[in-house]
N, C-alpha and C positions, 0 to 999 in steps of 0.2 A: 788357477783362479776360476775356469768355466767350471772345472769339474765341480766346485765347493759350487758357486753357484747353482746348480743342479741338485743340488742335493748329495754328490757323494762324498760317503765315510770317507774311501781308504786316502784321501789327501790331509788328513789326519797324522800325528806322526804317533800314534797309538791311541788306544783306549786308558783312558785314566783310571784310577782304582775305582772298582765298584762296577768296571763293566769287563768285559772281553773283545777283544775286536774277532770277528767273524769274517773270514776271508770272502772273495768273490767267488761265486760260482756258476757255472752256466744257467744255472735256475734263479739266483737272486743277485744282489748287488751286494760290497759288502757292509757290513753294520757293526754297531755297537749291540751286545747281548746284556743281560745284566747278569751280571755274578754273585749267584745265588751268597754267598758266604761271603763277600765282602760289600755288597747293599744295603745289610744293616749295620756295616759298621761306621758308613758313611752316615748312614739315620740318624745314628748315634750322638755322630759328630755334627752335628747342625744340631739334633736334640741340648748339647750339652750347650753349645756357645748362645742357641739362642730362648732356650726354654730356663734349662736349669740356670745359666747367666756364669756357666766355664768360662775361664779365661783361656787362651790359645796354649800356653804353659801345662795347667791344668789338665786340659785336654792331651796333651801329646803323654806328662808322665801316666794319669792313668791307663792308656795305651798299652804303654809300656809294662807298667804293675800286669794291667789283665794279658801280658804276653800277648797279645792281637799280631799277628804275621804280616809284615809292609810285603811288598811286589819282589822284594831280595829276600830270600832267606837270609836269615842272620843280623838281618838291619834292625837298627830300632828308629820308632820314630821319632819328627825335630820337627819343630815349629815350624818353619817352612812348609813342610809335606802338610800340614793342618792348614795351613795360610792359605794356600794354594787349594786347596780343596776346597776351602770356603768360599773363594773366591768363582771357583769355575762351574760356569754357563751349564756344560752339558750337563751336570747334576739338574738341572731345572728342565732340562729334555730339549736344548739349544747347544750343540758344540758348536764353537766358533774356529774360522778358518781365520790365519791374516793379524791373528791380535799383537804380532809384534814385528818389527822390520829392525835390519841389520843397519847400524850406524857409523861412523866414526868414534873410537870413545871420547867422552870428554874432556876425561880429568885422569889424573893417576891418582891413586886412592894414596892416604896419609900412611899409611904402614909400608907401604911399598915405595914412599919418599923419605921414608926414615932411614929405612934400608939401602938407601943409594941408587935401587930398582929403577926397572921401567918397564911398561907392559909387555909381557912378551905377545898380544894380541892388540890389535890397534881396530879392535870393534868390538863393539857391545851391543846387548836386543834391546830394545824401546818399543813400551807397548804402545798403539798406534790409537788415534781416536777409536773411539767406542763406535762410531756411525760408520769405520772402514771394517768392521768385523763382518765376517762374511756367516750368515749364520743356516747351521746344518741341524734337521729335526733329527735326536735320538729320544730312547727312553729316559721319562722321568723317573729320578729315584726323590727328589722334593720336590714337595709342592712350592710352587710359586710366593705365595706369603711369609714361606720359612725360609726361601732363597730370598726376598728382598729383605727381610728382616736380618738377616746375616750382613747384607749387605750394608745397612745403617748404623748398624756395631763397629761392623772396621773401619768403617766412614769416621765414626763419633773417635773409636780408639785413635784414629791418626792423628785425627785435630787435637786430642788428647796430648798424646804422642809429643806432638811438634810444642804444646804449650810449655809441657814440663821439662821439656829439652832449653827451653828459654830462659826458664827461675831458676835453672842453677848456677 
């Protein structure tokens, strides 16, 4: 926790797509770089969800059509890897330290009760208030106005989300 307060990267548990992490060295600390070939792909994806008005679906199969390379070779990409992209700070040139803490689980999920199951893990991450995030300057690859614009989308989708989940 001092080190994130301070400003250090490597308490980070990597650099997320679109940057490189840059080890420590007796000459600098280490950082976030940004990677040249996967910077605009992330552009892309904020261009599509909030400019052209892609939905997260949309986004991920074109992805895929345009063969674009995830962090695996051979992976393809899934709504989630987009979700999560759009969602995270460092793109806006903020990585945050601390956004989730280890809990008890809740609940056993309904498929895993059908089944007879029972978690073989008895913890789950839970993301932590927003004002317990510990926040680290990287480069920007968005600008500010198309990171919170992104953010009123997923906002609107959930509320969305949760409505349509009701009416049926």
């Amino acid at each position: 926790r001092h080190a994130a307060h301070v400003g250090a990267v490597n308490v980070l548990s990597g650099a997320p797509y679109g940057y490189r992490y840059t080890r420590k060295s007796d000459d600098a600390p280490a950082s976030y770089a940004v990677n040249e070939i996967e910077a605009p792909v992330v552009r892309q994806v904020y261009e599509g969800y909030t400019t052209a008005g892609w939905s997260i679906g949309a986004i991920t199969r074109w992805l895929n059509e345009q063969r674009v390379a995830t962090r695996k070779p051979g992976a393809r990409w899934e709504r989630s890897m987009i979700w999560a992209m759009l969602r995270n700070p460092a793109y806006r040139g903020t990585a945050c330290f601390g956004k989730t803490r280890v809990a008890t689980r809740q609940r056993v999920t309904r498929p895993l009760r059908m089944r007879g199951g029972t978690a073989t893990r008895d913890s789950a991450n839970h993301e932590r208030p927003r004002e317990e995030w510990i926040e680290i300057p990287v480069p920007a690859l968005i600008d500010e106005p198309i990171f919170a614009r992104a953010q009123e989308l997923l906002q609107e989708n959930k509320v969305r989300a949760q409505r349509a989940g009701r009416d049926l």
